[in-house]
C-alpha positions as CSV (number, residue, x, y, z in Angstrom):
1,X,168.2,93.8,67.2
2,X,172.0,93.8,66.8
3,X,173.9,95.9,69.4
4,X,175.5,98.7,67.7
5,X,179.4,98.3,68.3
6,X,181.2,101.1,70.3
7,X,178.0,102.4,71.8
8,X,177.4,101.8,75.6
9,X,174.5,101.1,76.9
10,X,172.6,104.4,78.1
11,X,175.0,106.6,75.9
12,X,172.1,108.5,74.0
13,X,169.9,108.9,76.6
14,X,171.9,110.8,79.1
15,X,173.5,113.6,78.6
16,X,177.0,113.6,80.3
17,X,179.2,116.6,79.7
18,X,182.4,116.1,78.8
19,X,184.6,116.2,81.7
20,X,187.3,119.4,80.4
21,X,186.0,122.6,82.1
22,X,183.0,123.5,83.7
23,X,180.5,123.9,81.0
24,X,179.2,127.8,81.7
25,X,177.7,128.6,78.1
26,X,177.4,132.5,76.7
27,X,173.6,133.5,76.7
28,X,174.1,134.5,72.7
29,X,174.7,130.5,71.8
30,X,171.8,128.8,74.5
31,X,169.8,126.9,72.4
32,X,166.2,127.3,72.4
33,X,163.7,125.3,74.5
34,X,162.1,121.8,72.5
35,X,158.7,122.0,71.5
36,X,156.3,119.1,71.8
37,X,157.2,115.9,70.2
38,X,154.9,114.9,67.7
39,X,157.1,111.9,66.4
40,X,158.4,108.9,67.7
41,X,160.0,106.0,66.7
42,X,161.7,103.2,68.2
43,X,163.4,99.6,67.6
44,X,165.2,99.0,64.7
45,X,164.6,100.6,61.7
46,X,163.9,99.7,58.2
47,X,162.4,102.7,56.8
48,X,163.1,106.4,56.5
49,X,161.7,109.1,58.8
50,X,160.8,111.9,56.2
51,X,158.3,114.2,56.9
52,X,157.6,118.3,57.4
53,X,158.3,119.3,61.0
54,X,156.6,122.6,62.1
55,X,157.6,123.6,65.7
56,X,157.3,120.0,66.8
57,X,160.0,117.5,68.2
58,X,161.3,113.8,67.2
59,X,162.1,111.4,69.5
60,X,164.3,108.8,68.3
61,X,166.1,108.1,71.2
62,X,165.0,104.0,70.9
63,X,165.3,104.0,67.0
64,X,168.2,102.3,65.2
65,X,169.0,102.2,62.0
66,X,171.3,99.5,62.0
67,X,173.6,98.7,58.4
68,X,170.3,99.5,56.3
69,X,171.6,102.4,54.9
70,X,172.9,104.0,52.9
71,X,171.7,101.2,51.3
72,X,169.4,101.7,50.6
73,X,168.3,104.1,52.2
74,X,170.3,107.1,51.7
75,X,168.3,109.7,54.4
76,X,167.2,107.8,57.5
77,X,166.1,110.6,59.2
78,X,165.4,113.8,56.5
79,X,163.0,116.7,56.7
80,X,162.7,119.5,53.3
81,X,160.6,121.7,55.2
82,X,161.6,122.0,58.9
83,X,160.8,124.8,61.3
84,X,161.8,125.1,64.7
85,X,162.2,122.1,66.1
86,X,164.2,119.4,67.8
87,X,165.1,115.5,67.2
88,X,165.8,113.8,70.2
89,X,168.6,110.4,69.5
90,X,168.8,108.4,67.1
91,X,171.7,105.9,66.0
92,X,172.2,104.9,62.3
93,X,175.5,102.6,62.0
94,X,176.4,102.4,58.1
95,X,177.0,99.4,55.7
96,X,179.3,101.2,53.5
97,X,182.0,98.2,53.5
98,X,185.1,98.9,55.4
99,X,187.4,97.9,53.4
100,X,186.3,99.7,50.5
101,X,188.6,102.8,48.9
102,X,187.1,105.9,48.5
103,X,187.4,105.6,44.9
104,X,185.4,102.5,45.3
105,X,181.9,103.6,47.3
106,X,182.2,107.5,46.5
107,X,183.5,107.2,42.9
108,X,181.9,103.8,42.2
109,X,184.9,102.2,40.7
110,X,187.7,99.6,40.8
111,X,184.6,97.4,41.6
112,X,182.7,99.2,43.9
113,X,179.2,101.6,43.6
114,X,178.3,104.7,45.4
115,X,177.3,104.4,48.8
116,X,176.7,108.4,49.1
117,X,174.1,109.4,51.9
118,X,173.5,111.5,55.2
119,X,172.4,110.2,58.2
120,X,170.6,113.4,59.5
121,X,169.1,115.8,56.7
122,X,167.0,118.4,57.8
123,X,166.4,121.8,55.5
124,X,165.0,124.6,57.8
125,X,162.2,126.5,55.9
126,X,162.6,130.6,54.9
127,X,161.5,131.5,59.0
128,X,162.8,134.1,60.7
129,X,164.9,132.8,63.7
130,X,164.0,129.1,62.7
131,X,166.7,126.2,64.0
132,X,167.0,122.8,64.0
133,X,168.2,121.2,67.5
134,X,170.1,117.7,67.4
135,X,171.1,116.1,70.5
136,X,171.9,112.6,71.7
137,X,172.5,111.2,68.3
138,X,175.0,108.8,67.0
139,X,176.1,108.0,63.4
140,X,178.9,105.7,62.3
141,X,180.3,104.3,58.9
142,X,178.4,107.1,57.1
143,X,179.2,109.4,53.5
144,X,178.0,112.2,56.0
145,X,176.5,112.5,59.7
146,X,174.9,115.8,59.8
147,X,174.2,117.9,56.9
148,X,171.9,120.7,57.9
149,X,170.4,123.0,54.8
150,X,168.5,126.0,55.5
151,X,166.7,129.0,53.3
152,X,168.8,131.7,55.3
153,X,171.8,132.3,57.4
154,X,170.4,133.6,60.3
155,X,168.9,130.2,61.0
156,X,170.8,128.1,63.5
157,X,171.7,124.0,63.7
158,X,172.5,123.4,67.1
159,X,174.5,120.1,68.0
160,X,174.4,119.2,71.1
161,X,176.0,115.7,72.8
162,X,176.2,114.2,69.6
163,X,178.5,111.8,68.7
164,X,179.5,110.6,65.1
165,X,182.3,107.5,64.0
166,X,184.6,106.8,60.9
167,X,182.6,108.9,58.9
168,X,183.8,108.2,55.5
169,X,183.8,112.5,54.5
170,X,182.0,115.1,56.8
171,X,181.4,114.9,60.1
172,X,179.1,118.3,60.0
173,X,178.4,119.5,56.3
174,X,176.5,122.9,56.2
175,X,177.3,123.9,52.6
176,X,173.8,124.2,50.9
177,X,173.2,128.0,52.7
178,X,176.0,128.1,55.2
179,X,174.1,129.2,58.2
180,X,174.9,129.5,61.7
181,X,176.0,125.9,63.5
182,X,176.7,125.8,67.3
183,X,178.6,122.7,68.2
184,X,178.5,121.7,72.1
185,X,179.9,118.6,73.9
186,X,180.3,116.4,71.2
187,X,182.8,113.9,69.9
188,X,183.8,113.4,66.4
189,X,185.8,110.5,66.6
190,X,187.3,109.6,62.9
191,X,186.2,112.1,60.4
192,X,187.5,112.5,56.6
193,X,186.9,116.3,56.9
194,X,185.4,117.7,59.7
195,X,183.8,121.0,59.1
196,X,182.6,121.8,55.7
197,X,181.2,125.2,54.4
198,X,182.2,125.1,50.7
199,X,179.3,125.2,49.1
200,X,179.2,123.9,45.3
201,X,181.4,125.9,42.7
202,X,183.5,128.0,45.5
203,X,187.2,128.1,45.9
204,X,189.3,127.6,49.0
205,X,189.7,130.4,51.3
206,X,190.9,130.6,54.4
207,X,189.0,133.1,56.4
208,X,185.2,133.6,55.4
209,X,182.4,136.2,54.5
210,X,179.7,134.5,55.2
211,X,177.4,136.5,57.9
212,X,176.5,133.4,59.2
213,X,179.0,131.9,62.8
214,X,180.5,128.7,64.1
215,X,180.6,128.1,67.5
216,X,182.6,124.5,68.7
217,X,182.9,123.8,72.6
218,X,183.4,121.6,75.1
219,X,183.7,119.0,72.3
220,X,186.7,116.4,70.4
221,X,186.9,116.2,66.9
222,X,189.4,113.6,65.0
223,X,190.7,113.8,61.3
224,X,191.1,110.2,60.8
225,X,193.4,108.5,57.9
226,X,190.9,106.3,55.5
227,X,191.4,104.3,52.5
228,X,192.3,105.5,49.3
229,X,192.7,104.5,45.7
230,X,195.0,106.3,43.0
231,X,192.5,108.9,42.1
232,X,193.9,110.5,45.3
233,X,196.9,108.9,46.1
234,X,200.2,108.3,44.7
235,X,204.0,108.1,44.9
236,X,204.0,112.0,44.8
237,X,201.6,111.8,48.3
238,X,203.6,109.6,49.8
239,X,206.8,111.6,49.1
240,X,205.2,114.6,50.8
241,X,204.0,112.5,53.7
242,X,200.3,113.1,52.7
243,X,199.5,109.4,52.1
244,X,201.3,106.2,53.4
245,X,200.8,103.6,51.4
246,X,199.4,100.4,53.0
247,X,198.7,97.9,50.2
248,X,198.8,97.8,46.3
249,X,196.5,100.8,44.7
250,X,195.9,101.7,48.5
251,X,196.8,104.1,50.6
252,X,195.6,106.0,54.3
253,X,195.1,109.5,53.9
254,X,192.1,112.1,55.0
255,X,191.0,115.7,54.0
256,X,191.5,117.5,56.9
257,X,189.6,120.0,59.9
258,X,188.7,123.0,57.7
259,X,186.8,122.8,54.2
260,X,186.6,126.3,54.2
261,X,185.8,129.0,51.4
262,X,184.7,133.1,51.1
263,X,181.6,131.7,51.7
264,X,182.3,130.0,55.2
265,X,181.2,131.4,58.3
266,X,183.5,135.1,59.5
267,X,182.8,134.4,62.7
268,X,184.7,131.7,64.5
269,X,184.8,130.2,67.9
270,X,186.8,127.4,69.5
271,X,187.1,127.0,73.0
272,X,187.6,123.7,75.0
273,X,187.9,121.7,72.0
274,X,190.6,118.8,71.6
275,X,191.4,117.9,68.1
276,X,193.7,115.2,66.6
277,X,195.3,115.2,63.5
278,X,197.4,112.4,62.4
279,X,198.7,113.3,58.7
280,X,198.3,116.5,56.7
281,X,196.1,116.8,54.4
282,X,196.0,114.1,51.4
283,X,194.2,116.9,49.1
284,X,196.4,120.2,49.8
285,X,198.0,122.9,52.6
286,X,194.8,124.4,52.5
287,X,193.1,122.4,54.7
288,X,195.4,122.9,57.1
289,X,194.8,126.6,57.4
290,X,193.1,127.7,60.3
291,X,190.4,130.8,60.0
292,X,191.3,133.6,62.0
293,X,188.8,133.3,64.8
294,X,188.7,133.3,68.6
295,X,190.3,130.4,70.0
296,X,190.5,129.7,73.4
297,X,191.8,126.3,75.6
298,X,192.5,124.4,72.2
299,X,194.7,121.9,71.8
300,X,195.8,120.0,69.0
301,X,197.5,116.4,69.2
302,X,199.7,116.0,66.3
303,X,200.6,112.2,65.5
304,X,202.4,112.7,62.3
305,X,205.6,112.3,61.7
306,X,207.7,115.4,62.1
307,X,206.7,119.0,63.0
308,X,203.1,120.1,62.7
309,X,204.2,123.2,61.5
310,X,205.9,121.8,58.6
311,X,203.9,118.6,57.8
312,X,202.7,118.1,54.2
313,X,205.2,120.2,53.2
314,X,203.7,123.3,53.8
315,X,203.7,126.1,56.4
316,X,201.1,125.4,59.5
317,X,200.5,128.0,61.6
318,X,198.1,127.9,64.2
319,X,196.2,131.0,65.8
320,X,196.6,132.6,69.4
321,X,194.7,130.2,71.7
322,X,195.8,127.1,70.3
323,X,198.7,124.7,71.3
324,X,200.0,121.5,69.8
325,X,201.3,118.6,71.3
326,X,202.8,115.2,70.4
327,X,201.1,113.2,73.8
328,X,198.8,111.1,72.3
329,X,197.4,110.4,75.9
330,X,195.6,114.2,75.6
331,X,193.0,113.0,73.0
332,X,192.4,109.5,75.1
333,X,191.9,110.5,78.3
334,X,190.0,113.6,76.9
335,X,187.7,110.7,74.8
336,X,187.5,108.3,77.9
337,X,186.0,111.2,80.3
338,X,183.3,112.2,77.2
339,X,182.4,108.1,77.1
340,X,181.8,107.9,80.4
């Protein structure tokens, strides 16, 4: 078995807690107690786990899917029909090539294909208080790491030590029913958008409806410029400082934190949480615009050239609770102390 790059060598089976505040957690967000496991795998990987789960546990704490996917397999570890239940680890590194544009393996052109896929696919079945419990689990190189579904939005995806890499578009998509998604210790190092909850057909919004929360703690989450061809790019980016332009037909450039519509959740809350931005938004100011919330010890490391507050041309404002600064030392001694 290759060693997956990046990844030391106990990191998914201990839990460590990242080393920001003590970690005292509100009684409304503990997640639920793991049932039995009734799945295990282990080794490396050349086959999908997809199967019902019904208040049961996987442990794939040994299992690697190692650049076998998303091709081809697109879902290494997928459920339709979960109910209460937990999956324990789990790595699955990508073989979407690095180089490659997005225009090349999302679009499939200028000589690429689509290399779509998530690494963790779970839809929670129509149970009253069902959830879904991920911890331990790493995904790099990926169209998406964890893209929870569920048949209500009182059903919760908890996220727990988790710890995702240059993922090529959403570090956390919860878009089919936007449901509730508690995010605890976890580092998101190199996302193209980091939180999604724009389901199909909406419009941009920047504070939501949805009845459904979002909780992020204790956790480090980093918009990271990736490649891009001219169906996103162009001079006009580059004038605005939303692309830079690092060869011919390419450019660096990334969505942003929020993907955020009238359906996204109404409820939010940030506290202890690091983030790191390092251009505006490729796409629009929209993106930039953070939901009204409750927001507490955040701090975001701005990179970019400029002010924040002014970057991409647009107006940035950030809510009470958060603070910005230009040390790029913050993020990495924030990432070294989660790594370790």
């Amino acid at each position: 078995m290759r060693r997956v790059a990046g990844i030391g060598a106990g990191l998914l089976l201990v839990l460590a807690p990242l080393a920001l505040v003590a970690a005292a957690q509100p009684p409304s967000a503990a997640a639920p107690t793991c049932p039995p496991v009734s799945k295990t795998r282990s080794g490396e990987q050349h086959r999908a786990i997809d199967a019902t789960n019904d208040r049961h546990s996987w442990n794939l704490s040994r299992a690697v899917w190692d650049r076998v996917a998303p091709e081809p397999i697109g879902y290494p570890v997928r459920s339709d029909a979960w109910t209460k239940g937990c999956i324990i680890g789990g790595q699955v590194v990508g073989d979407i090539p690095r180089r490659w544009t997005r225009d090349q393996w999302y679009d499939g052109e200028d000589g690429g294909q689509r290399r779509g896929g998530d690494a963790f696919r779970q839809t929670m079945t129509d149970h009253r208080a069902n959830f879904l419990r991920i911890r331990n689990a790493y995904v790099s190189n990926y169209e998406d790491a964890f893209n929870p579904d569920a048949a209500r939005r009182g059903a919760t995806t908890y996220l727990e030590h988790v710890h995702a890499r240059y993922i090529r578009d959403d570090c956390v998509e919860n878009e089919e029913v936007p449901h509730n998604l508690v995010i605890t210790d976890s580092l998101f190092d190199g996302c193209f958008t980091a939180f999604a909850e724009r389901p199909s057909g909406e419009h941009h919004a920047r504070n939501g409806k949805g009845s459904q929360r979002l909780v992020v703690r204790h956790s480090l989450v980093y918009v990271e410029p990736q490649r891009l061809g001219p169906n996103y790019c162009g001079a006009e980016g580059v004038r605005l400082g939303r692309c830079r332009k690092v060869a011919e037909d390419t450019w660096l450039g990334a969505y942003g934190i929020w993907k955020w519509s009238p359906d996204a959740a109404h409820s939010v809350t940030v506290t202890n949480t690091v983030f790191r931005l390092d251009m505006p938004s490729y796409s629009s100011c929209a993106a930039q615009q953070w939901p009204a919330g409750n927001y507490r010890k955040v701090t975001l490391v701005w990179t970019g050239k400029g002010r924040y507050r002014t970057a991409g041309d647009c107006h940035n404002a950030l809510p009470r609770g958060v603070k910005v600064t230009r040390d790029l030392r913050v993020w990495r001694r924030a990432k070294r102390a989660w790594l370790r």
